[in-house]
C-alpha positions in Angstrom: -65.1 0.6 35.4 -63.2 0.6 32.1 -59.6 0.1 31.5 -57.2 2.8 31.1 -56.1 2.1 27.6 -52.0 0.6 27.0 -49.7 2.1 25.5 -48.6 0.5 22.1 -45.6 -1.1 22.9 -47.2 -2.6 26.5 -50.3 -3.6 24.6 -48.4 -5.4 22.6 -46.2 -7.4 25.1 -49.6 -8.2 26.7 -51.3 -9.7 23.8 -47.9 -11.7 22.1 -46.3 -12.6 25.1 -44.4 -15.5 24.6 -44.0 -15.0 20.6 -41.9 -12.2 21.5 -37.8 -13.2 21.6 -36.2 -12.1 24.4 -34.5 -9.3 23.9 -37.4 -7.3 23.3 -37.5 -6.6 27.0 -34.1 -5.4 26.8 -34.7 -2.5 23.8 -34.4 1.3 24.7 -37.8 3.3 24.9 -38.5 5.4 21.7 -36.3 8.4 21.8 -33.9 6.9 24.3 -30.2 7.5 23.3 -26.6 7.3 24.9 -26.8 4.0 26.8 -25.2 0.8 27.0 -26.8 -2.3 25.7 -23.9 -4.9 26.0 -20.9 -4.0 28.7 -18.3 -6.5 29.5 -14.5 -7.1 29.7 -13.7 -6.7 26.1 -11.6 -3.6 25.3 -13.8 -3.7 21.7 -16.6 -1.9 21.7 -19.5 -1.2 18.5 -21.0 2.3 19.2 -23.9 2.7 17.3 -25.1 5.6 15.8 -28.3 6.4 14.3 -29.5 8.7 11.3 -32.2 11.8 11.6 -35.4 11.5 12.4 -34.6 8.3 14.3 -33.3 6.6 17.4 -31.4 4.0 18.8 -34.2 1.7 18.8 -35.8 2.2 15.6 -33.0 2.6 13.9 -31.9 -0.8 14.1 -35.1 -2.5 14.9 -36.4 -5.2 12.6 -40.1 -5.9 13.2 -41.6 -9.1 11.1 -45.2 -8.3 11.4 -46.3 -11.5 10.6 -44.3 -13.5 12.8 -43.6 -11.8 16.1 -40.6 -14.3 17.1 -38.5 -13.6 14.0 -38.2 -9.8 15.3 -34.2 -8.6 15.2 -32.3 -6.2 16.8 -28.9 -5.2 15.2 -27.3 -4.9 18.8 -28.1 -8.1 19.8 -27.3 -10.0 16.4 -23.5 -8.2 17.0 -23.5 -9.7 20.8 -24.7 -13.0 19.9 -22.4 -13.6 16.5 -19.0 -15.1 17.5 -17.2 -14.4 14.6 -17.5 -10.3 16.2 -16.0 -11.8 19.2 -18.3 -10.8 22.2 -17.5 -7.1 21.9 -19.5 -4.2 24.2 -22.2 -2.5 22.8 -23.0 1.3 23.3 -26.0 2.9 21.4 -25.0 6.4 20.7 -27.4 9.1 19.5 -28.6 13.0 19.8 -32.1 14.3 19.4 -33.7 14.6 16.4 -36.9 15.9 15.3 -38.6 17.5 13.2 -39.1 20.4 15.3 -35.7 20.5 17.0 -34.9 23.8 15.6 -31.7 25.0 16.5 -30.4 21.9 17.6 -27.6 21.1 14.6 -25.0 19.0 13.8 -22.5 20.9 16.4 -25.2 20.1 19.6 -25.2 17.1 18.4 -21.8 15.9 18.0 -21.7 17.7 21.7 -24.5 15.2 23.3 -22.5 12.4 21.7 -19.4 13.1 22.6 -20.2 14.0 26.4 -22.4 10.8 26.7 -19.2 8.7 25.4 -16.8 10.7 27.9 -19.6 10.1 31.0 -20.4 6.5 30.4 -17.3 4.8 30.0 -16.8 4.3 26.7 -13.6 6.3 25.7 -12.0 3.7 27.9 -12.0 0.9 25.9 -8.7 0.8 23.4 -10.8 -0.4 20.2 -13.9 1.6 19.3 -16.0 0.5 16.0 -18.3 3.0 14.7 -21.2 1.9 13.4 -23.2 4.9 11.8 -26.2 4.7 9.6 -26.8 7.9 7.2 -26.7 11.1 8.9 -24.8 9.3 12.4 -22.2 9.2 9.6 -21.8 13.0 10.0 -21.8 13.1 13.2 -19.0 10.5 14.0 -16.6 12.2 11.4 -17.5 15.5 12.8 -17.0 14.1 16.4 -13.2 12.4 15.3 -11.8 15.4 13.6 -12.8 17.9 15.7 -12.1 16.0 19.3 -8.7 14.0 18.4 -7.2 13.9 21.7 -9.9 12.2 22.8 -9.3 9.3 20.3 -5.4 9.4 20.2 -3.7 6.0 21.1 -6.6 4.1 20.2 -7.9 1.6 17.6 -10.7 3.4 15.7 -13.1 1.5 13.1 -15.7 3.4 10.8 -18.3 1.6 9.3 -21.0 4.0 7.6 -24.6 2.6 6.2 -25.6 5.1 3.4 -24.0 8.3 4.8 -24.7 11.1 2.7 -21.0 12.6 3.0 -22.1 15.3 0.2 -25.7 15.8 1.4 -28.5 13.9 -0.1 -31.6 15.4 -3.1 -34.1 14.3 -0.4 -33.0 16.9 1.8 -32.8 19.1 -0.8 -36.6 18.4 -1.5 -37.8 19.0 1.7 -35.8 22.1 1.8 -39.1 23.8 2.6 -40.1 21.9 6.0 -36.6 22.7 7.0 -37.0 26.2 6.8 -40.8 26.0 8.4 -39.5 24.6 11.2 -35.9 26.3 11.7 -34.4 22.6 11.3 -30.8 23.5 11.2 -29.2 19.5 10.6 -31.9 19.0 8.2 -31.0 22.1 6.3 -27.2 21.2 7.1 -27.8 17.8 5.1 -28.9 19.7 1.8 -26.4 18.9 -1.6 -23.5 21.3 -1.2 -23.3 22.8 1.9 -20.8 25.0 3.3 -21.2 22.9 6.8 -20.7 19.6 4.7 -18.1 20.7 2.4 -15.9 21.9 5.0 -16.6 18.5 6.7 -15.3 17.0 3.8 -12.2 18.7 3.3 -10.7 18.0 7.3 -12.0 14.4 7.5 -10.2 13.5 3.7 -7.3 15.2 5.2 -8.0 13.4 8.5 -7.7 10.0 7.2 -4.9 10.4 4.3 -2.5 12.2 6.3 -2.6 10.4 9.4 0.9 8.7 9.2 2.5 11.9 8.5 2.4 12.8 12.0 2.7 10.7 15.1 -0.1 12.3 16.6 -2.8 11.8 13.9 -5.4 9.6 14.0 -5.2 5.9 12.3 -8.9 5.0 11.2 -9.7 1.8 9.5 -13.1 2.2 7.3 -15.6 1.0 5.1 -19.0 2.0 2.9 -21.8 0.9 2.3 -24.9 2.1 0.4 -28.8 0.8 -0.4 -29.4 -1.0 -3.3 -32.6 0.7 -3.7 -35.2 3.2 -3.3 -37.7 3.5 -0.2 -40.8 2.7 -2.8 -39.4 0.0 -4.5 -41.3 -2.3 -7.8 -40.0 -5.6 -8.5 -39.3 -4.8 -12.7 -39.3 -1.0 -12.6 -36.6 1.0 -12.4 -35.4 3.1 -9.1 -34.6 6.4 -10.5 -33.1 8.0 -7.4 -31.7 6.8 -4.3 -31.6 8.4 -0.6 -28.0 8.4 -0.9 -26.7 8.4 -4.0 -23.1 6.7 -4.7 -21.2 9.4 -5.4 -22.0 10.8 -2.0 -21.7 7.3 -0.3 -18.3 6.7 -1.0 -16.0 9.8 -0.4 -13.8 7.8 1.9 -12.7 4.1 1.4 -12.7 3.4 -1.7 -15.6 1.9 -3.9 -18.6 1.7 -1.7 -20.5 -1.9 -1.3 -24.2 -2.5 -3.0 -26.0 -4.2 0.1 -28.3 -6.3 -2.3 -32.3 -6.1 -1.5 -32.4 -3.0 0.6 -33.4 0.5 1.0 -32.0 3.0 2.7 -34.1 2.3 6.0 -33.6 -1.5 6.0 -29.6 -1.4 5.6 -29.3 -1.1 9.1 -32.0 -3.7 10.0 -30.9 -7.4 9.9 -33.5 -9.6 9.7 -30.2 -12.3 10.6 -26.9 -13.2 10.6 -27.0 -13.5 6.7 -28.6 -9.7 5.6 -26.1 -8.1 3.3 -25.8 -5.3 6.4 -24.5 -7.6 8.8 -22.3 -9.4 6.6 -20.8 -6.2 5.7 -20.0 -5.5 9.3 -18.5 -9.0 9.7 -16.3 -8.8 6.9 -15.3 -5.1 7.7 -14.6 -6.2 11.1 -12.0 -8.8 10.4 -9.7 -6.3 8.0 -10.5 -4.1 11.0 -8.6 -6.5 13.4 -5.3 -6.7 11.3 -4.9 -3.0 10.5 -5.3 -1.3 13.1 -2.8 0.8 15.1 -0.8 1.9 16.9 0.5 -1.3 19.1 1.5 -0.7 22.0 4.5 -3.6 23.8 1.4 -5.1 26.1 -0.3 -6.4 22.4 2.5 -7.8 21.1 3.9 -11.4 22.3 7.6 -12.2 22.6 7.7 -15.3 20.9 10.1 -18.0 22.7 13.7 -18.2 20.8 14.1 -21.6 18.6 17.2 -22.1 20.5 14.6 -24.1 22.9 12.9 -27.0 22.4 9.5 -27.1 20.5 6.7 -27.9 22.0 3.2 -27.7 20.2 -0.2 -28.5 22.6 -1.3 -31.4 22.7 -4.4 -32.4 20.4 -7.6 -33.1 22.2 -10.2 -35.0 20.6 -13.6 -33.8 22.5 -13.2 -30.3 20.5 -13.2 -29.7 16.7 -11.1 -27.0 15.3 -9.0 -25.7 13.6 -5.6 -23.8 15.5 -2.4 -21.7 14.4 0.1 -22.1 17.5 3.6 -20.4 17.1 6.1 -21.8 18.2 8.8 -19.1 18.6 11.4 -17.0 16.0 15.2 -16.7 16.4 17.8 -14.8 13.7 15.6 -14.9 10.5 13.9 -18.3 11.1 10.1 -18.3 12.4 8.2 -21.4 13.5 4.4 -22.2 13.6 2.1 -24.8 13.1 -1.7 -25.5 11.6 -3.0 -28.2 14.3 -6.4 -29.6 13.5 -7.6 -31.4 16.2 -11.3 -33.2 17.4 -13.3 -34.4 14.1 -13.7 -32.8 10.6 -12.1 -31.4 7.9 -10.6 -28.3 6.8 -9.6 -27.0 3.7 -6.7 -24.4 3.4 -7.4 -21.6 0.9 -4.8 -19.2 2.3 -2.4 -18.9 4.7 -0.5 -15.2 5.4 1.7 -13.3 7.0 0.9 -9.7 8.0 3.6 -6.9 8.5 1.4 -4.6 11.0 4.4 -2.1 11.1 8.0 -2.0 11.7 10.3 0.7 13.5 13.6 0.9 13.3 16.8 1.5 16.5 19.1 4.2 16.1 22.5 1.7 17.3 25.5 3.0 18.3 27.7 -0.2 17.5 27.4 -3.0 15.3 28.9 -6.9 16.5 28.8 -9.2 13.4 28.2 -12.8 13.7 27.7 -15.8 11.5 24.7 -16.5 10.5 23.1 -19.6 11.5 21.3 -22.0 8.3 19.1 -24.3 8.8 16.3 -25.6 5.8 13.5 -23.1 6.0 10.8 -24.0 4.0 11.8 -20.7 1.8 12.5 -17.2 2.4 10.7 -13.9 2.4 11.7 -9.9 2.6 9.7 -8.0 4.7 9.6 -4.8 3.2 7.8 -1.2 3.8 6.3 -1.9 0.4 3.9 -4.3 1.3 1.7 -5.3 4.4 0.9 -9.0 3.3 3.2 -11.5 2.2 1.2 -14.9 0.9 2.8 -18.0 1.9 2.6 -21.4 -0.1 1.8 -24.5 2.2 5.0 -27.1 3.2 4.0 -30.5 2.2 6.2 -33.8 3.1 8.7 -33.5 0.4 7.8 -35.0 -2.6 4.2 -35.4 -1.9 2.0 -33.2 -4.2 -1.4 -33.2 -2.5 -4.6 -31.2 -1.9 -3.8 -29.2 1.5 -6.6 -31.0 3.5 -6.6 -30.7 7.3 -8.4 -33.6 9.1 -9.6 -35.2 12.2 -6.1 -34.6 14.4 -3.9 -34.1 11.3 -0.7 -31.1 12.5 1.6 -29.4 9.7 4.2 -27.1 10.9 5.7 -24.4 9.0 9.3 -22.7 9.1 10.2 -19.4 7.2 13.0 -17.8 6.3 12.6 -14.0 7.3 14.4 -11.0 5.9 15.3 -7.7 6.8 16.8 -4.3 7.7 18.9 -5.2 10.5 18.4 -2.9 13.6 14.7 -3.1 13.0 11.6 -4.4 14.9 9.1 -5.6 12.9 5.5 -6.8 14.0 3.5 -9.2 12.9 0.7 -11.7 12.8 -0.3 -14.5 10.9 -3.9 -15.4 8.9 -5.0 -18.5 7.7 -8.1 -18.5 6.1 -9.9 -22.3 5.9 -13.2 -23.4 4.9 -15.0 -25.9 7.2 -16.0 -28.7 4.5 -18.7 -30.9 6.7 -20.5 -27.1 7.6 -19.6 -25.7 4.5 -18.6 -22.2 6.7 -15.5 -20.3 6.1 -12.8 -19.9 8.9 -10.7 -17.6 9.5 -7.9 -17.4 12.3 -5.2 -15.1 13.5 -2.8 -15.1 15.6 -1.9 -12.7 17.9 0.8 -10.0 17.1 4.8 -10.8 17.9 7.9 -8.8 17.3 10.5 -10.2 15.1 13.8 -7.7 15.5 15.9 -8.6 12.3 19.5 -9.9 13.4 20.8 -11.6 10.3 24.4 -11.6 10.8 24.9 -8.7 13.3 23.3 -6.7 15.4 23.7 -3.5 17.3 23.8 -4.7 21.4 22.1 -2.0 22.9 18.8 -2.6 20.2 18.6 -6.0 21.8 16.9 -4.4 24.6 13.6 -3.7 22.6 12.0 -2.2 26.0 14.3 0.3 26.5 14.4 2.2 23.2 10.7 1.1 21.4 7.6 3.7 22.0 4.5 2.6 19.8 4.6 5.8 18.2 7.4 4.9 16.6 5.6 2.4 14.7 5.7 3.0 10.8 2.7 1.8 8.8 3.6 -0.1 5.0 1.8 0.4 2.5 -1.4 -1.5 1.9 -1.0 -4.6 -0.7 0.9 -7.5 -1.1 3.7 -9.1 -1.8 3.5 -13.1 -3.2 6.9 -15.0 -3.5 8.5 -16.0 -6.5 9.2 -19.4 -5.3 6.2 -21.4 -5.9 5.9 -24.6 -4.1 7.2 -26.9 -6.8 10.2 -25.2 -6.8 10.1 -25.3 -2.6 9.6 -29.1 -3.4 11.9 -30.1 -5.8 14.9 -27.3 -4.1 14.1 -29.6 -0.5 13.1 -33.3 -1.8 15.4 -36.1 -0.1 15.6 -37.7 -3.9 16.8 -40.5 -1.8 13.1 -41.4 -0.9 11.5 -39.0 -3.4 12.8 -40.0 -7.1 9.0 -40.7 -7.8 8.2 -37.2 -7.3 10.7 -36.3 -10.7 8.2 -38.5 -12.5 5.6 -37.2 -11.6 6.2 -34.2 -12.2 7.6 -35.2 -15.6 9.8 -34.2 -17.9 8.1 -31.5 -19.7 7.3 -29.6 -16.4 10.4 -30.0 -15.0 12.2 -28.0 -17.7 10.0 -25.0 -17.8 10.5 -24.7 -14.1 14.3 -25.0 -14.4 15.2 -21.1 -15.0 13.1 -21.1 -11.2 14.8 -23.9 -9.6 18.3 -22.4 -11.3 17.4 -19.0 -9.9 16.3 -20.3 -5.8 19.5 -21.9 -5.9 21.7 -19.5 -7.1 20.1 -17.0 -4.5 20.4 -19.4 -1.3 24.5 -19.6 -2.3 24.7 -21.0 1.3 22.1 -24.0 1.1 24.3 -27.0 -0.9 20.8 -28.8 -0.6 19.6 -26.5 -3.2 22.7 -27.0 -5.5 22.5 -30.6 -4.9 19.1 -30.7 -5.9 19.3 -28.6 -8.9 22.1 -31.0 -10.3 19.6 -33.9 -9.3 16.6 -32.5 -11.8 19.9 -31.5 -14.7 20.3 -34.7 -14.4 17.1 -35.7 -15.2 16.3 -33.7 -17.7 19.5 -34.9 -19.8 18.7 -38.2 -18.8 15.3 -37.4 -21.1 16.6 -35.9 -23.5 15.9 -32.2 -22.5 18.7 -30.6 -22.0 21.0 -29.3 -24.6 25.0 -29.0 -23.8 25.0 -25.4 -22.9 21.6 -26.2 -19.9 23.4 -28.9 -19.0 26.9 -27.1 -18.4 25.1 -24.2 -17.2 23.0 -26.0 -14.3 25.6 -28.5 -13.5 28.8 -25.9 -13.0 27.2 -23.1 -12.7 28.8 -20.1 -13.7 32.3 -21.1 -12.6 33.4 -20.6 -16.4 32.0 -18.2 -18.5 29.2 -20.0 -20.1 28.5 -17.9 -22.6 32.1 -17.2 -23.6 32.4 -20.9 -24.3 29.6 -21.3 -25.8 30.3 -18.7 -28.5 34.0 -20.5 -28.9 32.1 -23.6 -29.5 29.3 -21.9 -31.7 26.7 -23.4 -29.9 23.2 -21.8 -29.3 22.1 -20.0 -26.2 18.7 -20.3 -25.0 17.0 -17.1 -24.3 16.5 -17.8 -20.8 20.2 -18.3 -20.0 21.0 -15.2 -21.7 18.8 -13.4 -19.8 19.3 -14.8 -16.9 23.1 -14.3 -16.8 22.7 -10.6 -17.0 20.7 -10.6 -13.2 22.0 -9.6 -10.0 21.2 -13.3 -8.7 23.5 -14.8 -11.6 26.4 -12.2 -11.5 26.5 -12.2 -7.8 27.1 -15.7 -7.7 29.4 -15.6 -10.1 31.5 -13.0 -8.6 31.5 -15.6 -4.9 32.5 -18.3 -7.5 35.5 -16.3 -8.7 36.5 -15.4 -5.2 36.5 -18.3 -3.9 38.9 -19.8 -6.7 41.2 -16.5 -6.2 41.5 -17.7 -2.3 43.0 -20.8 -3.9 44.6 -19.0 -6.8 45.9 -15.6 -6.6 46.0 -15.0 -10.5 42.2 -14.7 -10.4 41.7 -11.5 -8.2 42.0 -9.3 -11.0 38.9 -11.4 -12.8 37.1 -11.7 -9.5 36.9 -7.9 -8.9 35.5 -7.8 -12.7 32.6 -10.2 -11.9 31.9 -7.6 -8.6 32.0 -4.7 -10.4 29.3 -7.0 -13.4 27.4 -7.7 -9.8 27.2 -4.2 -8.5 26.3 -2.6 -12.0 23.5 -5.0 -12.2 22.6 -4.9 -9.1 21.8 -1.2 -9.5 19.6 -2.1 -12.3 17.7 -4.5 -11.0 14.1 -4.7 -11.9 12.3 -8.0 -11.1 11.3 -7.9 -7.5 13.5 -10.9 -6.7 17.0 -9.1 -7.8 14.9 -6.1 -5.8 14.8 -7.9 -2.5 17.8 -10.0 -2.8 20.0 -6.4 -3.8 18.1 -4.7 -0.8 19.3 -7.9 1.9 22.6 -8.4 0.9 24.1 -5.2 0.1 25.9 -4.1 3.5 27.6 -7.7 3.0 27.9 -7.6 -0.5 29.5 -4.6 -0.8 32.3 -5.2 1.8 32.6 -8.2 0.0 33.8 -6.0 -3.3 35.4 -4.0 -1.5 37.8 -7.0 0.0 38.4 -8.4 -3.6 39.4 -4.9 -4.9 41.9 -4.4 -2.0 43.4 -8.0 -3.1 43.2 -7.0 -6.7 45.4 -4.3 -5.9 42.3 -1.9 -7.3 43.1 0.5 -3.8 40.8 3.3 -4.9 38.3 1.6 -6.1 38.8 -0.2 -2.7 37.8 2.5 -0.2 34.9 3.9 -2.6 33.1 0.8 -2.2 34.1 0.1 1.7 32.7 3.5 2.2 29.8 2.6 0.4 29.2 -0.5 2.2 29.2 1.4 5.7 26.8 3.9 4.5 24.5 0.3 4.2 24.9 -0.4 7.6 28.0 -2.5 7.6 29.9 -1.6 10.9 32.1 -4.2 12.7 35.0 -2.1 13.2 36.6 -4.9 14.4 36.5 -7.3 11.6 37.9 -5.0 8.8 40.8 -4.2 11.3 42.2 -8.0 11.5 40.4 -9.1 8.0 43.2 -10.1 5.8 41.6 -8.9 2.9 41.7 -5.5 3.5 45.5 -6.0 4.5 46.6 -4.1 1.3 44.5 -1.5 1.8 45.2 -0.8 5.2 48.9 -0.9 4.2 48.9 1.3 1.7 46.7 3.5 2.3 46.6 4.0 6.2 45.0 7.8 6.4 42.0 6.9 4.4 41.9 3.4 6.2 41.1 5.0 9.6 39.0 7.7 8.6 37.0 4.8 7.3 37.1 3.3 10.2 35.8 6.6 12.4 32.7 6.6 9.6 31.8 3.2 10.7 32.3 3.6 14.4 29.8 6.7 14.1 25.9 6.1 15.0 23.8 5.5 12.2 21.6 8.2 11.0 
């Protein structure tokens, strides 16, 4: 009797057996769409989504003809790779064929979209869209035309040589499209109406989603084949399937996956194709900016207030761990903790603003602020989403940031503000394992920091019962690197009682081209007399070596409690260029005008040149340009400004008084109850008692 024949694929199984990996028992049927490959506990999920003329098996199957067992399967290289962190796995589709008529790009966004409603997959919070070539079109077709299906929720984009503006090929076989009524295929030809209208809601889609609370926040990326389907090793590939401009309508510049076609983009032959890769690296920019967050992703890190306690190291494991400590007032705490065997080298460490929102209060309690040594200080600001931070070595040590075997480094930042607002962030620290030569990177899990610097409005405190994550505000993408480098950190924190070698090492030379930096971190942190200390320690120095020149020397050593430039022009001595400049900055007149006010407390007779050095402070504080005057203007105005306004009310400058008070509530300064009983504003309250209470009504008003 003779056999009734196999069918390819069983035929196949029957005669390689073993050689096959095991998987392949796992793979959808040809033509079988809209199933789950990978379902766990993850609230991630990758939905897949194939191109025309394709399926979900195909369409990310790589077959090595020659050696069975070295056979991939996109879908289970994403399960198996941990740096994608065990996420489920749903293989998306709609039918296409070449005699599928009718059936377009609406009845297939339709199949999709039902399939993700009926299976499960709209529940998970974090959906990754992977979409190769036409699936491209159908996931941006899906998003903007069902977004309340998709509200709330993380969404990722990846698309794999999308042809957002059609592609020549389908313009080439034009003809088969119209033989067979093939409606996407005729839908996919250059120019469009379908395709151009496409275009015009999705770009308005993604650049206008943080105009409205209700838009959709989609994090994406392209990528596009490097060549042509028919490829020769020195010829030339005249044309591609998708050609760049049509590739890249989205995200910025498109990525060249090296070695591939338009086919093999999609089908990893491992963990190292140029396709995958792309996925990894999209998938970790992915992780830090998405949104909205709601109050169950976000920690509430312990207050400082408490005792620190970091986890123990544990030798049996080798890696590499951020662990945060807790944040109080402006000061956050973390640590790096390396623990096991081997060694890590630190190529970046970060923090990331993820967005900010900001209480309405209806009262403001000032406080003193509490100062400790913070490794340095940082403004968060709506300007930037990353702020790099420089490592904290043992003072006076200037060595290669190495992590090794069970070695711990903890970290403690100064952060700045707008008071009243919630911020929330994370921090990265990106390593490179040096005994597997494999880069690391590791995050840590978002936390609110609500900026209380010295006040706060009470009712704010209680972040649960005023914060909704759509009020969550988005900055802008780039970043923001601080001015202080680490030598200055070092040489503003050394204990020169143990660290005079570090002045040496350092050396002269160096030393005095970072002075105008040291000069300027220590005029900023007015309330840190470490930094003052230290900055007299390296003057000293630098005279002692011949560096400095009388007017450095006064300059760095007394500051600006006397004119230095006045004197030095009685004197006839030369200014460097740097002082000069430097004298005319917000940082330099501002501590000048504290200077002045604090010898008027002593001497009355020096009110009247006090008030001059606030009104030098203010002028040049609006001018500021370098981002340091920027963000030291921005933190310290409320403050600042009362302050002015107290030294014009004891310079007997009344007017000028109550202008700035007023301008100084407008900031956000509003403790009612310290201008009532602050001496200072004793002669303005006197003399003019009208204007002083309806002052006082303006700050007892909410904030708008």
């Amino acid at each position: 009797m003779q056999s009734t024949p196999l069918p390819f694929d069983a035929a196949r199984n029957q005669t390689l057996g073993s050689q096959l990996p095991p998987f392949w028992k796992k793979l959808p049927k040809s033509g079988e769409n809209n199933l789950w490959f990978e379902r766990n506990h993850s609230d991630t999920v990758f939905v897949l989504v194939h191109g025309i003329f394709s399926d979900s098996r195909g369409c990310w199957l790589y077959v090595d003809h020659k050696e069975p067992a070295n056979n991939e399967y996109w879908p289970e290289l994403i399960k198996t790779d941990e740096r994608l962190e065990h996420p489920s796995i749903y293989l998306g589709g709609y039918y296409t064929a070449l005699d599928a008529g009718p059936y377009d790009a609406h009845q297939a966004v339709k199949e999709l979209r039902d399939a993700l409603k009926r299976d499960g997959v709209l529940d998970k919070r974090r959906l990754v869209f992977i979409a190769h070539s036409t699936g491209g079109i159908i996931v941006r077709y899906l998003l903007y035309h069902n977004q309340e299906l998709f509200r709330g929720k993380e969404i990722g984009l990846a698309l794999y040589a999308s042809p957002s503006m059609g592609s020549p090929h389908a313009d080439t076989l034009s003809w088969l499209s119209e033989f067979y009524n093939q409606q996407l295929g005729s839908q996919l030809q250059t120019g469009s109406p379908f395709l151009k209208e496409l275009d015009l809601n999705f770009r308005d889609l993604i650049y206008n989603a943080n105009s409205s609370s209700n838009g959709l926040h989609i994090v994406g990326a392209e990528a596009v084949e490097n060549h042509f389907i028919i490829h020769k090793k020195f010829l030339p590939d005249k044309v591609l399937v998708v050609p760049e401009d049509s590739a890249s309508r989205y995200f910025g510049s498109p990525t060249y996956l090296r070695n591939t076609d338009h086919f093999s983009t999609v089908k990893p032959d491992g963990p190292m194709h140029p396709g995958h890769q792309f996925l990894v690296t999209f998938y970790e920019r992915f992780k830090t900016e998405t949104k909205p967050i709601t109050s169950r992703d976000v920690d509430n890190l312990p207050s400082l207030a408490k005792k620190v306690e970091y986890i123990t190291h544990t030798k049996s494991t080798r890696s590499l761990r951020l662990q945060m400590a807790g944040v109080e007032l402006e000061e956050l705490k973390f640590a790096v903790v390396s623990s096991g065997v081997g060694r890590y080298s630190i190529s970046k460490l970060s923090i990331h603003l993820l967005g900010y929102a900001d209480c309405k209060p209806k009262s403001f309690e000032q406080f003193a602020a509490r100062y400790g040594t913070p490794s340095y200080e940082m403004w968060l600001s709506p300007e930037a989403s990353e702020y790099d931070l420089f490592p904290q070595d043992q003072p006076g040590v200037l060595g290669t940031w190495l992590f090794k075997d069970d070695d711990f480094g903890e970290f403690w930042i100064r952060l700045k503000g707008q008071v009243d607002r919630l911020y929330v962030l994370s921090v990265e620290l990106r390593a490179e394992d040096l005994d597997k030569g494999a880069p690391i990177t590791v995050n840590s899990k978002p936390f609110q920091y609500f900026y209380a610097s010295n006040g706060v409005s009470p009712e704010c405190l209680d972040i649960k019962s005023w914060y909704r994550a759509e009020l969550l505000k988005k900055p802008r993408d780039g970043s923001y690197r601080a001015e202080q480098d680490l030598l200055t950190y070092q040489l503003l924190t050394a204990d020169f009682r143990y660290a005079r070698a570090l002045l040496d090492k350092v050396g002269a030379d160096r030393l005095h081209q970072q002075l105008p930096d040291i000069k300027a971190e220590a005029d900023r942190s007015i309330d840190n007399p470490v930094y003052a200390e230290n900055l007299e320690v390296v003057a000293s120095y630098l005279d002692r070596a011949g560096k400095l020149d009388l007017v450095e020397d006064m300059f760095c050593k007394r500051g600006l409690v006397v004119d230095i430039l006045e004197l030095a022009e009685k004197q006839h001595l030369t200014v460097p260029k740097w002082i000069t400049e430097y004298s005319q900055t917000f940082t330099a007149r501002r501590k000048r005008a504290y200077t002045l006010y604090d010898i008027a407390e002593r001497d009355p007779s020096y009110w009247a040149g006090a008030a001059l050095a606030f009104d030098g402070a203010l002028e040049a504080a609006a001018k500021a340009t370098t981002t340091s005057d920027r963000s030291l203007t921005q933190s310290t105005e409320p403050v600042f400004k009362y302050d002015a306004a107290c030294t014009y009310s004891r310079a007997g400058q009344l007017d000028k008084a109550a202008n700035t008070l007023a301008s100084a509530i407008k900031a956000g300064y509003r403790n009612v109850g310290h201008m009532r009983s602050d001496a200072d504003l004793k002669p303005l309250q006197v003399a003019s008692p009208v204007r002083f209470e309806e002052l006082m009504r303006l700050a007892a008003e909410p904030s708008k």
